[in-house]
C-alpha distance (Angstrom), angle and dihedral (degrees) to the residues before:
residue distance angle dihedral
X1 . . .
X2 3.87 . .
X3 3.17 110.6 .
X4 4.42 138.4 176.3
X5 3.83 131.9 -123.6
X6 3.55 109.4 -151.8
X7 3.98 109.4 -169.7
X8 3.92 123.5 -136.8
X9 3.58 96.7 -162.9
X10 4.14 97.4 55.8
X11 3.72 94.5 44.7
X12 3.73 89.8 53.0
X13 3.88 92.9 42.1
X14 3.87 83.1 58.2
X15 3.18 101.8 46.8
X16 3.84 86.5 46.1
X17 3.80 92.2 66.1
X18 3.67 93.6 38.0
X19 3.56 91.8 52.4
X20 4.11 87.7 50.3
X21 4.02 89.2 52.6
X22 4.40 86.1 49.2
X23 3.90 95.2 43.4
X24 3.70 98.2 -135.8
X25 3.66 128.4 41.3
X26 4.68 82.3 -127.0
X27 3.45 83.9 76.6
X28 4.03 101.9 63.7
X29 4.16 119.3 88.3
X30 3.68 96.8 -169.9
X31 4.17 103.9 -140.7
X32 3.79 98.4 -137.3
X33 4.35 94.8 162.7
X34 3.54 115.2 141.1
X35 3.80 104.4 23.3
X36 3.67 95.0 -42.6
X37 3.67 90.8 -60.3
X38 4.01 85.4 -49.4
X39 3.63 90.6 -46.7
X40 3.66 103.9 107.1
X41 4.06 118.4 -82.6
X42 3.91 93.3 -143.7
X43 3.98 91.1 42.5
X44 3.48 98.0 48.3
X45 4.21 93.9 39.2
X46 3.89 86.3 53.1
X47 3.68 90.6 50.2
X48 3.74 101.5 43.1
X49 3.99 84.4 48.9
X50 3.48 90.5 55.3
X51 4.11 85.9 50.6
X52 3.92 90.8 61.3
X53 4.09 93.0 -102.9
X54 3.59 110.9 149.0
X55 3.86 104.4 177.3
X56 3.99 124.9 63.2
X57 3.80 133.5 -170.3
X58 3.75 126.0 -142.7
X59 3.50 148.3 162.4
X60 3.86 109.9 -130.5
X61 3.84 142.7 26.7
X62 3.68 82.5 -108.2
X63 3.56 96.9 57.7
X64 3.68 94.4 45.9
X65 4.22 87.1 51.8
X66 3.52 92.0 54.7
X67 3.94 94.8 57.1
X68 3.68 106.0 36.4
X69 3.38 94.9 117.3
X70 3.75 105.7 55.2
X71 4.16 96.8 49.0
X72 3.95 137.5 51.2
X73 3.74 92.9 -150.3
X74 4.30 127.5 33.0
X75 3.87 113.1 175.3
X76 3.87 115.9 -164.0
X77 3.60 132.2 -138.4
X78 3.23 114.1 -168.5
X79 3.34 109.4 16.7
X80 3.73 145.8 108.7
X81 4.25 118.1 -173.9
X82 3.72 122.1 -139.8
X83 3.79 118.8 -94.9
X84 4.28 87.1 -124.0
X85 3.95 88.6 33.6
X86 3.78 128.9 121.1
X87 3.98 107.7 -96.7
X88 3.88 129.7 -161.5
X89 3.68 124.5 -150.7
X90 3.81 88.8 -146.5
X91 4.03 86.8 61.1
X92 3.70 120.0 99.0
X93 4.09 121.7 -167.4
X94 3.46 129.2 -148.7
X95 4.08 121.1 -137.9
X96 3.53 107.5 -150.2
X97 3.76 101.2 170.7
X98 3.48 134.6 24.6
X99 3.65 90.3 -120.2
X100 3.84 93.0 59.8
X101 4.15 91.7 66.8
X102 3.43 96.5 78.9
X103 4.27 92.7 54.6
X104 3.78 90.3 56.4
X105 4.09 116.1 100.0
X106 3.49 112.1 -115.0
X107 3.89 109.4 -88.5
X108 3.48 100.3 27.8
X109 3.32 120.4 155.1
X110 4.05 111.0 -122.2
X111 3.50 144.3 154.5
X112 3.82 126.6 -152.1
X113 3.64 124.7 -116.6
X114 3.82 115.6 -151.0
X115 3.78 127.0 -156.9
X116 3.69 112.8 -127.2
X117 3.15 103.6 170.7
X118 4.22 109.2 -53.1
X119 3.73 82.3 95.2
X120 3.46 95.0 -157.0
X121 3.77 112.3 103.7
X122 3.96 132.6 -7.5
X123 3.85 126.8 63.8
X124 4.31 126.4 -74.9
X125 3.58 113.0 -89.2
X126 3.65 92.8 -123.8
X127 3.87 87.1 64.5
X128 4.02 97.3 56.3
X129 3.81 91.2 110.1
X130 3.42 102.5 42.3
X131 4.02 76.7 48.2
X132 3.72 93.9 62.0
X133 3.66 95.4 39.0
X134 3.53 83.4 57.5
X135 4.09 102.0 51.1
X136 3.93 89.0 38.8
X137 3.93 85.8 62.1
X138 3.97 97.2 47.6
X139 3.93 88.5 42.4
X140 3.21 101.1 -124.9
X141 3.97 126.5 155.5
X142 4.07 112.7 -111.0
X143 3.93 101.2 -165.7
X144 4.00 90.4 155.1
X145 3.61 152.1 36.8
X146 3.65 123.2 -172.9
X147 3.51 143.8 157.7
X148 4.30 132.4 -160.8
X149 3.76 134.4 -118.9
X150 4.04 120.3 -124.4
X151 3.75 104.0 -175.2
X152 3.67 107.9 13.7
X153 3.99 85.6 127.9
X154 3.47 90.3 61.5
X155 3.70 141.6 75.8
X156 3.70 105.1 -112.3
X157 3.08 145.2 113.9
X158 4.07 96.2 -108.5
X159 3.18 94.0 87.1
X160 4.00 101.0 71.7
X161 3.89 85.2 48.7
X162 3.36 105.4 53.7
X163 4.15 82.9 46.5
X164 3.65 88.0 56.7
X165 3.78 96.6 42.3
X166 3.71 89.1 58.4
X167 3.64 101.4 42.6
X168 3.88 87.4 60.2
X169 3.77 88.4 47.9
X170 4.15 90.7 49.7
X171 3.87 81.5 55.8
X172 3.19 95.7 52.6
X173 3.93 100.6 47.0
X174 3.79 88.9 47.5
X175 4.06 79.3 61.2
X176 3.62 98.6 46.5
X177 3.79 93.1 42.7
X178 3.72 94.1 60.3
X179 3.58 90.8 42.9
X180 3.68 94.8 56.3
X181 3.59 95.4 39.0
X182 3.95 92.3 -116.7
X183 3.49 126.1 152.2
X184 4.07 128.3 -91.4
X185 3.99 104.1 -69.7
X186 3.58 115.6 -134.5
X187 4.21 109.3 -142.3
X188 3.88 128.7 -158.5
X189 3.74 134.5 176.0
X190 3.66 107.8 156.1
X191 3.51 126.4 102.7
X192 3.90 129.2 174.5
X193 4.12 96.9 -75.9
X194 4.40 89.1 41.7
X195 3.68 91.2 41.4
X196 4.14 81.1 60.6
X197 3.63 102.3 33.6
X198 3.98 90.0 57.4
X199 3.38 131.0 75.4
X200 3.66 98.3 -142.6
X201 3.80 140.6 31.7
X202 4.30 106.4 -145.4
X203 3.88 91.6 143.1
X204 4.27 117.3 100.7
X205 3.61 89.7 -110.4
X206 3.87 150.1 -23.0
X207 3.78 129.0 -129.7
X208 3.79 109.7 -125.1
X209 4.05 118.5 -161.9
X210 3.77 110.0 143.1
X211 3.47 110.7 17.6
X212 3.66 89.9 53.7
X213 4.11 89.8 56.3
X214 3.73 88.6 47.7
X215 4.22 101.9 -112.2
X216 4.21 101.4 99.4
X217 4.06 103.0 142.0
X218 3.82 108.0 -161.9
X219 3.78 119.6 -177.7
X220 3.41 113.6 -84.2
X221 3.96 85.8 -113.9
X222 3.60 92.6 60.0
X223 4.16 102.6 57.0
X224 3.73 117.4 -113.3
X225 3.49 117.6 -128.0
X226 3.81 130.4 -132.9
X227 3.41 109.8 -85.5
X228 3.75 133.9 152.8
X229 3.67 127.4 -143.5
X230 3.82 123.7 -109.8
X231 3.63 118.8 -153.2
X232 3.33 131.5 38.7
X233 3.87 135.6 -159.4
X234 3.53 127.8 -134.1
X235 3.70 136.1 178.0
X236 3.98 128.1 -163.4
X237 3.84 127.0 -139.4
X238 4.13 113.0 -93.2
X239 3.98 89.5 172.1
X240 3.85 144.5 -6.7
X241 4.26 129.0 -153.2
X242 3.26 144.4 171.3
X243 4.35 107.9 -117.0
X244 3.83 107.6 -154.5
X245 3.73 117.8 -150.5
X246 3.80 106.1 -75.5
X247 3.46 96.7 24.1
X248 3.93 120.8 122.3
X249 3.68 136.1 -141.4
X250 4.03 130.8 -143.3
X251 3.85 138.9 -15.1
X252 3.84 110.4 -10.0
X253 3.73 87.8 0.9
X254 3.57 97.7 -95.8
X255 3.78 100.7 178.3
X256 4.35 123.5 43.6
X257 3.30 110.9 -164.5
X258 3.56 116.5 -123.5
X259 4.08 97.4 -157.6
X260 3.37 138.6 6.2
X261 4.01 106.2 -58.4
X262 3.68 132.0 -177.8
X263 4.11 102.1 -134.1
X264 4.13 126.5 -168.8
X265 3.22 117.8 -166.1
X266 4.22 112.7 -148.7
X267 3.55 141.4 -163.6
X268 3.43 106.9 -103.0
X269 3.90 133.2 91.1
X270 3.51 146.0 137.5
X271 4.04 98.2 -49.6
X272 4.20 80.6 61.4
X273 4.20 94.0 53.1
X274 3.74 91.3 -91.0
X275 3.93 96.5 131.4
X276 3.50 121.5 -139.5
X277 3.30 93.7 -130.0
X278 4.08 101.6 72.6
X279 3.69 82.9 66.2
X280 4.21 110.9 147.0
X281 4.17 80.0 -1.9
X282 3.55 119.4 74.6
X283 3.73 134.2 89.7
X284 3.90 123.9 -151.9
X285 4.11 111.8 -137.7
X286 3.73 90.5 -99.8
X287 3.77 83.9 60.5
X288 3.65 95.0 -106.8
X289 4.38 115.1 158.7
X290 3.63 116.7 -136.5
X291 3.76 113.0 -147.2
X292 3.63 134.4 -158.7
X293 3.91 126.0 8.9
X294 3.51 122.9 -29.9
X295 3.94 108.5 -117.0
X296 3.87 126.6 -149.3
X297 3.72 88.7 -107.5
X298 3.44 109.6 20.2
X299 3.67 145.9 7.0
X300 4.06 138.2 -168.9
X301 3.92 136.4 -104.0
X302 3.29 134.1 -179.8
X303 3.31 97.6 -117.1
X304 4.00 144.4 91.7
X305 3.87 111.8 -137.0
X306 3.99 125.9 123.3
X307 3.56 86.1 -125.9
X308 3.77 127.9 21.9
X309 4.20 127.2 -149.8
X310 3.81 100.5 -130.8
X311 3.73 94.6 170.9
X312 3.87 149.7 7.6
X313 3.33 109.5 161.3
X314 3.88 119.1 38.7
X315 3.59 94.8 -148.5
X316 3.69 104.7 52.8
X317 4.36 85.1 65.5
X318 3.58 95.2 36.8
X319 3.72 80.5 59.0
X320 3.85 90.4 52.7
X321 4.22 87.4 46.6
X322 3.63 94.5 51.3
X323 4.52 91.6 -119.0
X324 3.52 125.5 89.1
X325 4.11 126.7 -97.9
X326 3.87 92.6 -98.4
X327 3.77 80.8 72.3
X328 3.60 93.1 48.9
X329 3.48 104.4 44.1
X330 4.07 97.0 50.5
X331 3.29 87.8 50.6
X332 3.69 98.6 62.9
X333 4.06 103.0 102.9
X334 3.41 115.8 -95.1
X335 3.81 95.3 -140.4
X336 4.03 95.2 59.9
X337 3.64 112.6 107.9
X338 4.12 117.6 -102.0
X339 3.95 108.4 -154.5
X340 3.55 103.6 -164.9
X341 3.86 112.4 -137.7
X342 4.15 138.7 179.0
């Protein structure tokens, strides 16, 4: 079967220089939502335990159950628990509406998220009283208020005023904590691209997805630091022939061959985040052509091997798809095994 390498060595060499540009390892909240961006949540949790990184980020109550024991602190996204549910007190919610304050059980932990301008999820600035008012009445436990980026990989100038748009908001909450007699807030803005766009890191933490699994794209512009990719994707050989010239390969026969060719079919294809649409185009990083159309379950190479390297760096096919390796690395299948390596 398919299968993914996931290397030890080049997510710790990333989160080596991401921990330099932080200042103290404390500081990191390791985004592992959807499968660890397709990595493996329980892999990658493990591993960023074993690193010294104490905080997590995920996307559902279900998530957060199934790491509990590797982290002292797991903040939410997108996720409300049941009234009559089990609760955690190392689990952290996120409001992202106003109307949302009134689902949460009483003395839930939570942290606000504040639209600054992404305006995609979290409540107006204008409303951040009327937003404490609110989660003072249902009793619940604001320890945060935070906010997220939308173009801090980019070279504009929306950066700086989404920066400024949340430093008047952190003045703000400082206000309305003391006036409701809440505790400190922690506040956070930086994910992977801010965290390397700035020159400083004065915020409690930052929430690290992609940089940490090695695939952050940065405009050109901006520098790109010197990551390594993660995970790897490898197929295994279902079935080897010998094309003679003329001779076509797949659905609609795609591909002719022009001379005799030696063609392997492997198990890989679009249900394992091989899109259909680098059929007869793509290139593997050993410079290997795939020819014909790319089936759901497999696809052919010209090429030989028992197993094949299809991939090493998500962003070099995403390229070749026309998306971007986010794409391409949650869409790896979850149930594919992940041998961890050196």
């Amino acid at each position: 079967m398919a299968y993914i390498t996931i290397s030890r060595s080049a997510f710790f060499h990333n989160l080596d220089i991401i921990a330099q540009r932080t200042g103290s390892v404390d500081k990191i909240a390791l985004v592992l939502k959807d499968n660890a961006y397709g990595h493996g949540l329980k892999t990658m949790a493990k591993l960023a335990s074993e690193y010294g990184i104490t905080k997590a980020v995920v996307r559902s109550v279900h998530e957060a159950g199934m790491i509990l024991d590797y982290f002292e602190h797991i903040h939410v996204l997108a996720d409300i628990p049941r009234m009559d549910g089990p609760h955690s007190e190392k689990v952290c919610y996120t409001i992202n509406a106003m109307e949302q304050i009134a689902r949460f059980p009483k003395g839930s932990r939570v942290e606000l998220k504040v639209d600054t301008g992404m305006h995609r999820n979290g409540i107006a600035s204008e409303r951040l009283t009327a937003a404490f008012e609110a989660i003072k009445e249902a009793g619940l436990k604001l320890e945060g208020v935070f906010t997220h980026q939308r173009s801090a990989d980019t070279l504009s100038s929306e950066w700086f005023w989404q920066k400024k748009s949340f430093e008047k908001v952190k003045e703000e909450a400082v206000r309305l904590a003391e006036k409701y007699g809440l505790a400190p807030l922690r506040f956070h803005s930086a994910n992977s691209a801010t965290l390397f766009r700035g020159s400083s890191c004065d915020e409690d933490l930052v929430r690290i997805g992609i940089a940490a699994y090695g695939c952050l794209k940065m405009d050109e512009t901006l520098g790109q630091p010197e990551l390594k990719p993660v995970l790897s994707l490898w197929g295994e050989k279902i079935a080897s022939r010998v094309l003679l010239p003329g001779q076509r390969v797949g659905y609609n026969g795609t591909f002719s061959a022009e001379r005799e060719l030696r063609v392997s079919t492997y198990d890989i294809g679009y249900a394992d985040s091989l899109q259909r649409v680098l059929s007869d185009h793509s290139r593997t990083p050993e410079d290997v052509g795939l020819v014909g159309r790319i089936s759901m379950d497999n696809s052919s190479f010209v090429a030989n091997e028992d197993a094949l390297l299809i991939f090493e760096d998500a962003n070099v096919i995403a390229k070749a798809a026309g998306t971007i390796g986010y794409e391409i690395l949650v869409g790896v299948r979850p149930d594919l095994e992940r041998r961890l390596i050196d």
